[in-house]
ROKEFI-903705 format. One record per residue (C-alpha): x, y, z. Coordinates in Angstrom, 2 decimals, always signed. Layout:
BEGIN
- east	north	up
- X	Y	Z
...
This chain:
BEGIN
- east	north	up
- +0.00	+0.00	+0.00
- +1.10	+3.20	-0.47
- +0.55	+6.07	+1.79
- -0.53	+9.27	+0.21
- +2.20	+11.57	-1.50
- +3.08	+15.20	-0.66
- +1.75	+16.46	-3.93
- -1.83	+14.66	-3.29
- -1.55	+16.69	+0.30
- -0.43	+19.81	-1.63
- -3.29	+19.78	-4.45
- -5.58	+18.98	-1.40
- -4.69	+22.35	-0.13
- -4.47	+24.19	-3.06
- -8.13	+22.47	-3.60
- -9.31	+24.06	-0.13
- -8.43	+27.48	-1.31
- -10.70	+27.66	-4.48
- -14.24	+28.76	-3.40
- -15.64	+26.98	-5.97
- -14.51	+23.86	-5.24
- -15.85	+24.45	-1.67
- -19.20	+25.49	-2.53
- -19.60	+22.12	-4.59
- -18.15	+20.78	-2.16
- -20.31	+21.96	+0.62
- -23.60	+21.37	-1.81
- -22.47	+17.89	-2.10
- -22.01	+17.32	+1.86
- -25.46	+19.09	+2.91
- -26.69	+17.33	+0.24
- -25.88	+13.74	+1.26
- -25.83	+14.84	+4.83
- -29.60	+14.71	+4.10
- -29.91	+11.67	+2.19
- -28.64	+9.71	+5.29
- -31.37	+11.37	+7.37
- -33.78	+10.65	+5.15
- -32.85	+7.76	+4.79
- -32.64	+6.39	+8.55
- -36.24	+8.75	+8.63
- -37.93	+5.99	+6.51
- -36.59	+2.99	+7.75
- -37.03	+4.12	+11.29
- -41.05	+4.89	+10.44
- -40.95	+1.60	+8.45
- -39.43	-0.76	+10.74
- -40.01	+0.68	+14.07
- -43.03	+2.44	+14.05
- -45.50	+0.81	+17.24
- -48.13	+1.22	+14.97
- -47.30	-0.51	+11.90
- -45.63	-3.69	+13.03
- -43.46	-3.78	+9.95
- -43.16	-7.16	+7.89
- -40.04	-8.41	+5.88
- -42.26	-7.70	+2.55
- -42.46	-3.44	+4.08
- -38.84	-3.37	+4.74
- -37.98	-5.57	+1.39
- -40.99	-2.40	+0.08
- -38.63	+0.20	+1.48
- -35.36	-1.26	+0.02
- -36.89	-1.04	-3.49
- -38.14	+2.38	-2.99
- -34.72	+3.69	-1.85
- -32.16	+1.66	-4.09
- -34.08	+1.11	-7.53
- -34.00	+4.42	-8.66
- -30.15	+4.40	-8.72
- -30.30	+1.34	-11.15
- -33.40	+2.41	-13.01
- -32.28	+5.93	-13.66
- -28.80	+5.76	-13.27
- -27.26	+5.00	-17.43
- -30.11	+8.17	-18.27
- -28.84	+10.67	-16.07
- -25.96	+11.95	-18.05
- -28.51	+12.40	-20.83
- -29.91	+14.52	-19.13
- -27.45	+16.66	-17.91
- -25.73	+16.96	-20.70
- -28.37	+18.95	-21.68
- -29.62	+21.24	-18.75
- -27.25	+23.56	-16.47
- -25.54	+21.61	-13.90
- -26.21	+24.40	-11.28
- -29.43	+24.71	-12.16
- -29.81	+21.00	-11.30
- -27.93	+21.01	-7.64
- -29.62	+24.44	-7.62
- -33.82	+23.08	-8.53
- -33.29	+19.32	-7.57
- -32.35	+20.31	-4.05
- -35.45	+22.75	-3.63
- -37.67	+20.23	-5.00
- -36.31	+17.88	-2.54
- -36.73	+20.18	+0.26
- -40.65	+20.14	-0.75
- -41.16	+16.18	-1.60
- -39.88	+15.87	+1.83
- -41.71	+18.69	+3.46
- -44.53	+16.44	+1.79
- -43.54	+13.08	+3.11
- -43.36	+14.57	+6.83
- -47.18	+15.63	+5.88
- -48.27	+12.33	+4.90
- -46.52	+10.98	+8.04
- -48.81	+12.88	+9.88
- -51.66	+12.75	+8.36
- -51.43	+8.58	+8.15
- -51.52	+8.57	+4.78
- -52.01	+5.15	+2.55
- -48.65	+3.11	+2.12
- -48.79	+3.80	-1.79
- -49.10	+7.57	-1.33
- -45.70	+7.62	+0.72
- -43.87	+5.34	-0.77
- -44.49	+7.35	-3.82
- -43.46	+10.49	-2.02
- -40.53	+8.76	-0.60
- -38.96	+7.72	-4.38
- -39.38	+10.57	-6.16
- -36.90	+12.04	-2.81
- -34.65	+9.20	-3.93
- -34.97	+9.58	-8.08
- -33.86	+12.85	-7.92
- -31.12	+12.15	-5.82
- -29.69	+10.71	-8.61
- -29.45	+13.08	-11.00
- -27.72	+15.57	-7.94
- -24.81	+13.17	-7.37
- -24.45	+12.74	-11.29
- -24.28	+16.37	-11.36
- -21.96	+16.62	-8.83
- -19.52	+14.17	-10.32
- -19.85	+15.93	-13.92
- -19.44	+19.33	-12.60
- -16.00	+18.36	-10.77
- -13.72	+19.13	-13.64
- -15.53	+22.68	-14.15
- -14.05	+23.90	-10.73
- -10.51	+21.91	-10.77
- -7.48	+23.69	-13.21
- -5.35	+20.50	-13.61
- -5.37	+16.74	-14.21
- -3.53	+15.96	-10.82
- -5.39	+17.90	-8.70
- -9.01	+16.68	-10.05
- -7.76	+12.81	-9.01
- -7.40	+14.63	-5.55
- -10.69	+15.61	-5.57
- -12.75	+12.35	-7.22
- -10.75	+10.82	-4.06
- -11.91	+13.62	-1.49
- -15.38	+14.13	-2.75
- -17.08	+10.93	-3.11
- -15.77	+10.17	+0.35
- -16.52	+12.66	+2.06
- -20.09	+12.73	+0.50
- -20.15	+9.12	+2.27
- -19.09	+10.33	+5.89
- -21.52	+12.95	+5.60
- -24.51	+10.90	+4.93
- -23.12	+8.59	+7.64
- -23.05	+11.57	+9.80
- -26.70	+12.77	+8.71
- -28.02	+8.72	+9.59
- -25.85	+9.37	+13.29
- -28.24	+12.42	+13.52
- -31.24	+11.03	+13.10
- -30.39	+8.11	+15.27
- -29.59	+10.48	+17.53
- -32.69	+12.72	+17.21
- -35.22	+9.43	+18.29
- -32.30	+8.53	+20.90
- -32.56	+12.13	+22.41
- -36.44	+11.21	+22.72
- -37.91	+12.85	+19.94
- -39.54	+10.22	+18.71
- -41.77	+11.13	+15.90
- -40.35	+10.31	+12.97
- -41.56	+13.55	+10.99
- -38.93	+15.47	+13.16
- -36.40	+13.67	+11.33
- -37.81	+13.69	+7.49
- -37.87	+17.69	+8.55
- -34.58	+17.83	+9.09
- -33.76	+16.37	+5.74
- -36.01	+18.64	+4.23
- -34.20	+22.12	+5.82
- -30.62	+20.46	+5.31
- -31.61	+19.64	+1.36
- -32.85	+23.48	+1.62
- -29.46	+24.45	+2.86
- -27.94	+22.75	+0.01
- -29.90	+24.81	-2.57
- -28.65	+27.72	-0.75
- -25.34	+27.21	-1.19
- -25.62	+26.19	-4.47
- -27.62	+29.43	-5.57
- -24.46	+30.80	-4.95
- -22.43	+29.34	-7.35
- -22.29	+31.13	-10.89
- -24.99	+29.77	-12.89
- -22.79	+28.60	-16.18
- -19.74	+27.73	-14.16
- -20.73	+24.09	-13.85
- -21.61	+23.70	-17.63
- -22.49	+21.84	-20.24
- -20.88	+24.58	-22.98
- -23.68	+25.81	-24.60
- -21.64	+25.81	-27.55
- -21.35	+21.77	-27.64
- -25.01	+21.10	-28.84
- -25.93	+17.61	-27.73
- -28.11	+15.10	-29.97
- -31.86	+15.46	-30.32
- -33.12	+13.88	-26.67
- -34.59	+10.64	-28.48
- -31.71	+9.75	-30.33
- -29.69	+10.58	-26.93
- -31.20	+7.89	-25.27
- -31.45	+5.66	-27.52
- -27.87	+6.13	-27.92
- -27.94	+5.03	-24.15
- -29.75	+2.15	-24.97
- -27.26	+1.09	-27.66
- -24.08	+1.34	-25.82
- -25.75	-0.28	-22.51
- -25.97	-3.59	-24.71
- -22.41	-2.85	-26.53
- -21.04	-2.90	-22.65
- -23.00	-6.03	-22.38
- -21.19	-7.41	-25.32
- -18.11	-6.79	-24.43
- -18.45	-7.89	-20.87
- -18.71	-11.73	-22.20
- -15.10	-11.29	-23.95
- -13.63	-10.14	-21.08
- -14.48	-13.40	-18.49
- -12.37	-12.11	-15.74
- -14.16	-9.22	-15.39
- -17.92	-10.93	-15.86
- -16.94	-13.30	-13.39
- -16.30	-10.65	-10.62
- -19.01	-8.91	-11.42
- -20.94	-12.16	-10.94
- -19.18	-12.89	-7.65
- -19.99	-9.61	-6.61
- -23.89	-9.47	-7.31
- -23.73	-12.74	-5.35
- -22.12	-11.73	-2.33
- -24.35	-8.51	-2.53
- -27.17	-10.40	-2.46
- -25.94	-12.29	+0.45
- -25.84	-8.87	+2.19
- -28.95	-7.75	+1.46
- -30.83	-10.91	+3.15
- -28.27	-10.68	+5.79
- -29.04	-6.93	+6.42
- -32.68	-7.41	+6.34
- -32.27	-10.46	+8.72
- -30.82	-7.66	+11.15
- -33.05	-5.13	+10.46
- -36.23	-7.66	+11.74
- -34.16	-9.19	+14.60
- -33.98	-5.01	+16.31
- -37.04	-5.13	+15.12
- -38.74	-7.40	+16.99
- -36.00	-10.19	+19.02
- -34.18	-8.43	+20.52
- -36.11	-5.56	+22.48
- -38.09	-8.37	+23.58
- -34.79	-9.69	+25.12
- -33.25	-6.37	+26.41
- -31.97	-3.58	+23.69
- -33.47	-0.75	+22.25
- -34.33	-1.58	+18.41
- -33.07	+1.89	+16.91
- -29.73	+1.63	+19.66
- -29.28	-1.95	+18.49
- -29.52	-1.11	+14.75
- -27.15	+1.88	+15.12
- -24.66	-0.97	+16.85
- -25.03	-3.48	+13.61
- -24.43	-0.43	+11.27
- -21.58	+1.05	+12.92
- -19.89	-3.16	+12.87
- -21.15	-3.16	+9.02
- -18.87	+0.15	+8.56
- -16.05	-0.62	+10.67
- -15.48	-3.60	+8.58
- -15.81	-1.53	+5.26
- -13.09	+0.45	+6.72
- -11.23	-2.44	+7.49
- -11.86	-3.64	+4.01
- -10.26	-0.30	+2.40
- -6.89	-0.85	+4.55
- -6.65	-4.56	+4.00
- -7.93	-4.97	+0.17
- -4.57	-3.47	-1.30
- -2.54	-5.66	+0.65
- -4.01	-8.76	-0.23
- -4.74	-7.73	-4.23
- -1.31	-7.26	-4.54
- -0.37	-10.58	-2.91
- -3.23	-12.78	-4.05
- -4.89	-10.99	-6.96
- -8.08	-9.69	-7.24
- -9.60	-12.80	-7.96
- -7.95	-14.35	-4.96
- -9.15	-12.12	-2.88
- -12.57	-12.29	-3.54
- -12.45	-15.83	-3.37
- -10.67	-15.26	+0.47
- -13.14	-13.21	+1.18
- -16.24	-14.99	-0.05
- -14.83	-17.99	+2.26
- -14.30	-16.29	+5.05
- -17.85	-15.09	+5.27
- -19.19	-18.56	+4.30
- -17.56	-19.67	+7.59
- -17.72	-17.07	+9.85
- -20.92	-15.68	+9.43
- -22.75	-19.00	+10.46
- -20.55	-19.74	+12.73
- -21.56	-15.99	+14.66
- -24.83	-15.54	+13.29
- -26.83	-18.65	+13.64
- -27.36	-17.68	+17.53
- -29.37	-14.96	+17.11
- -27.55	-13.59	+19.93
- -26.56	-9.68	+19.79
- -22.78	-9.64	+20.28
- -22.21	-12.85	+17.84
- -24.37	-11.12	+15.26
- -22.66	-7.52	+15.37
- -19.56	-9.89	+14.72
- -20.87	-11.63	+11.87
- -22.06	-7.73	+10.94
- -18.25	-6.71	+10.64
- -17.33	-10.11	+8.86
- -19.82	-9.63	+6.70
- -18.78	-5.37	+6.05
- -15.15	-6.63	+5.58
- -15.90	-9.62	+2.81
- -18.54	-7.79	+0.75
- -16.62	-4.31	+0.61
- -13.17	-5.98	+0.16
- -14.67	-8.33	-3.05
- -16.39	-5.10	-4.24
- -13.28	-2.77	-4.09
- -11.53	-5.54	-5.64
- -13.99	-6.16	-8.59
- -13.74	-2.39	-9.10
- -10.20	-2.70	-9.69
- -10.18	-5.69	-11.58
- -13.27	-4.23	-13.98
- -10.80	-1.39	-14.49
- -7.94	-3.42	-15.82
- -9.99	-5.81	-17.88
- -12.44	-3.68	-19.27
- -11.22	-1.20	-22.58
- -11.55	+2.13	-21.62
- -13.82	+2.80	-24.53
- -16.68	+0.66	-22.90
- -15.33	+1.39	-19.27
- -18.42	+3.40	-18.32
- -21.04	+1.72	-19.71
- -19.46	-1.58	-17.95
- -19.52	+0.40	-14.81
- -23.34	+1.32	-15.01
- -24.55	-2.33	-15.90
- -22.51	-2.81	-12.72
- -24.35	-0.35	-10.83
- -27.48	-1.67	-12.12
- -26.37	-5.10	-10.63
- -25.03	-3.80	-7.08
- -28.47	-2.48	-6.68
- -30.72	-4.80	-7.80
- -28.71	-7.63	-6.07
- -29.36	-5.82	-2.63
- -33.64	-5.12	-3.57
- -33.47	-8.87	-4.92
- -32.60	-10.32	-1.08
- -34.91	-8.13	+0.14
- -37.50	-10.10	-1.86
- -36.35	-13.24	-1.05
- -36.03	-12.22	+2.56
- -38.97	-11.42	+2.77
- -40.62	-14.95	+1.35
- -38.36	-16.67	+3.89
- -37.67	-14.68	+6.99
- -40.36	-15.67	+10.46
- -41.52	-12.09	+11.89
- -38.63	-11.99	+13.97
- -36.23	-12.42	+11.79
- -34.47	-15.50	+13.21
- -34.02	-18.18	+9.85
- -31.40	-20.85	+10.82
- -31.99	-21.59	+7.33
- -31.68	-18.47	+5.06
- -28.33	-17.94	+6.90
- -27.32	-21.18	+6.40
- -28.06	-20.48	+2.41
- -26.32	-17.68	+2.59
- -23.31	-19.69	+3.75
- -23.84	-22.06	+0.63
- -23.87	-18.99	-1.59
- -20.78	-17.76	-0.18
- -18.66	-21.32	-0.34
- -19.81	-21.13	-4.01
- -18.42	-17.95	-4.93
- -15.23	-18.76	-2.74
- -14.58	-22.23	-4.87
- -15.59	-20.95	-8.44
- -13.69	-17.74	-8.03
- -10.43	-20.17	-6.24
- -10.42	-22.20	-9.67
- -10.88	-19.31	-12.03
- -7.79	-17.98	-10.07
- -6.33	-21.39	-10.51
- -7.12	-21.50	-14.46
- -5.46	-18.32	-14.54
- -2.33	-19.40	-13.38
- -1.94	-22.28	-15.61
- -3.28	-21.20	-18.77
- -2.42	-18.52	-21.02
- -3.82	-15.51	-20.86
- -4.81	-15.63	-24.44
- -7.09	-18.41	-23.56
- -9.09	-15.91	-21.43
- -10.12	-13.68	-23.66
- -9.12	-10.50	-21.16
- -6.66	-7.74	-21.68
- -5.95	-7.21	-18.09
- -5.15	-9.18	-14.94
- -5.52	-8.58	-11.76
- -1.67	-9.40	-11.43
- -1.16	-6.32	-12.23
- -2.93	-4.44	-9.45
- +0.49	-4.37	-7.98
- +1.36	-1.46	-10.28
- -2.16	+0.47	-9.72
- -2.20	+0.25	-5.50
């Protein structure tokens, strides 16, 4: 691993200094800041609201309302804003979040049918996807040189995480403090997203682009365009086998997450405050293990790519969590699971950071993109896919010796098909393989 040079530090600094870049910046943190209270808003009303005694199929509901527009949307987005002003889309999307959540928090009051909010809730969630698209295209409008804008597509994207991790601490916090109506907290997303518009009104409005002077395509043939070179990515995904298979690994173990996450979510639900614990307290525990093990996942994942390749790793990884997380989970008990919680954080986050890298060497640049949003499509749709199937199989209270137990089985199978494909790899030529990269040489990118 190496550690971060002087000159990243330096362009960091220099970064600081530009009031541009901190105004996007700052949209981009209010603006997730409010996305994770939203977020935790919704499941919190969802899964722990007295009243509605929340099933697997609500929660599984929830997931889909949350995640799918990322997937659905996602490939059309850049359409989009390759046509309208990017400031004018932090600037609008951000005040007409600030209403559709004004509205939700109405609706929670008022009691309103499940259709109504839900609706409410994911057209919050569509437009947050054209905001972070946005975001990301408008980088290179406020950054003056190559070096300095891989600086900031490091800085931004994670801080934009930590802040919506911050904004879920606050609304944990909020119902922890003993406000306990969940309104208070789909409020607070509403005046933070309002915040956000602020600051972005305050950016010039053609700083962020497009150039007016770069016409784009008729809209129609733009997205059809999309269309096209969604299935030319497909194509050339099957000649590149390395690269399909971690993509398939990953959508596996993803899906393993998902059931796994919505196993938790029912046992605070219901099992465990019956035994002790506060549900919300409980839940904050299980996410906090879930992230310390992504953490642990971004210092160990470099290490072991370079030593075992990418496919290795993932197959390590995949293994360990068949093992561990039966061996931790299958009590039901609270300290074993928030173990299994961290096992589980470390293993899917490590395979994922390592099928990102290994997607990146196999994949030609020319169809790197629209590899990476069939990928996206997949992350997503693994995770609402468990929920699904979670919620066919998971008892009220969440304890299923045997979805965990399949869970295992869908682990050991990634571990031993991605073990031989690493195997193959050694032994045969790379010719044979069809790919142009190898994760051999993530040595020379980490």
């Amino acid at each position: 691993m190496k550690l971060w040079p002087m000159s990243a530090a330096r362009d960091l600094r220099v970064l600081l200094r530009r009031r541009d870049f901190r105004r996007l910046l700052a949209v981009r943190l209010l603006s997730q800041a409010a996305d994770g209270v939203y977020q935790v808003a919704l499941a919190s009303y969802v899964v722990f609201s007295p009243e509605r005694q929340a099933s697997p199929a609500a929660i599984a509901s929830a997931m889909a309302v949350l995640l799918l527009p990322y997937s659905v949307l996602g490939p059309f987005a850049g359409v989009l804003l390759d046509r309208w002003r990017r400031r004018q889309v932090l600037l609008h999307g951000n005040l007409l979040r600030t209403l559709l959540a004004a509205a939700t928090a109405v609706l929670l009051l008022a009691g309103a049918p499940d259709w109504l909010f839900y609706a409410s809730a994911l057209s919050v969630t569509a437009v947050n996807r054209f905001i972070l698209a946005g975001l990301s295209a408008a980088l290179p409008r406020v950054v003056d040189n190559a070096e300095a804008l891989v600086v900031a597509n490091s800085l931004s994207p994670t801080a934009g995480t930590l802040a919506a991790t911050a904004g879920g601490g606050l609304a944990f916090a909020v119902r922890l403090a003993g406000v306990e109506s969940d309104t208070s907290s789909v409020l607070l997303g509403a005046v933070l997203y309002l915040c956000a518009a602020g600051v972005a009104l305050r950016i010039p409005p053609g700083l962020l682009g497009p150039d007016p002077r770069q016409v784009p395509p008729r809209l129609a043939a733009a997205l059809l365009d999309t269309v096209r070179g969604l299935t030319a990515g497909l194509t050339h995904l099957r000649k590149r086998r390395s690269a399909a298979r971690a993509l398939a690994a990953m959508a596996l173990m993803r899906f393993c997450y998902g059931a796994l996450t919505i196993t938790v979510l029912m046992l605070c639900r219901a099992y465990w405050p019956e035994n002790g614990p506060d549900g919300m307290a409980t839940l904050g525990l299980a996410v906090a293990a879930s992230g310390a093990g992504f953490f642990a996942a971004a210092v160990l994942t470099p290490w072991a790519v370079t030593r075992l390749t990418a496919t290795g790793w993932i197959a390590v990884c995949a293994g360990t969590a068949a093992v561990l997380a039966p061996a931790f989970g299958l009590s039901f008990a609270l300290v074993p699971v928030l173990i299994a919680a961290f096992v589980l954080g470390l293993a899917t986050q490590g395979a994922k950071i390592a099928t990102d890298t290994e997607v990146q060497q196999a994949v030609d640049d020319a169809f790197r993109g629209r590899v990476f949003a069939l990928y996206d499509f997949l992350f997503h749709t693994a995770f609402v896919g468990a929920a699904g199937v979670a919620a066919l199989v998971l008892p009220p209270d969440g304890r299923s010796p045997a979805l965990i137990i399949g869970v295992a089985v869908v682990h050991l199978a990634v571990a031993v098909a991605m073990a031989r494909a690493r195997v193959s790899r050694e032994t045969s030529p790379r010719s044979m393989d069809g790919d142009r990269g190898d994760a051999r040489d993530v040595s020379r990118e980490t």
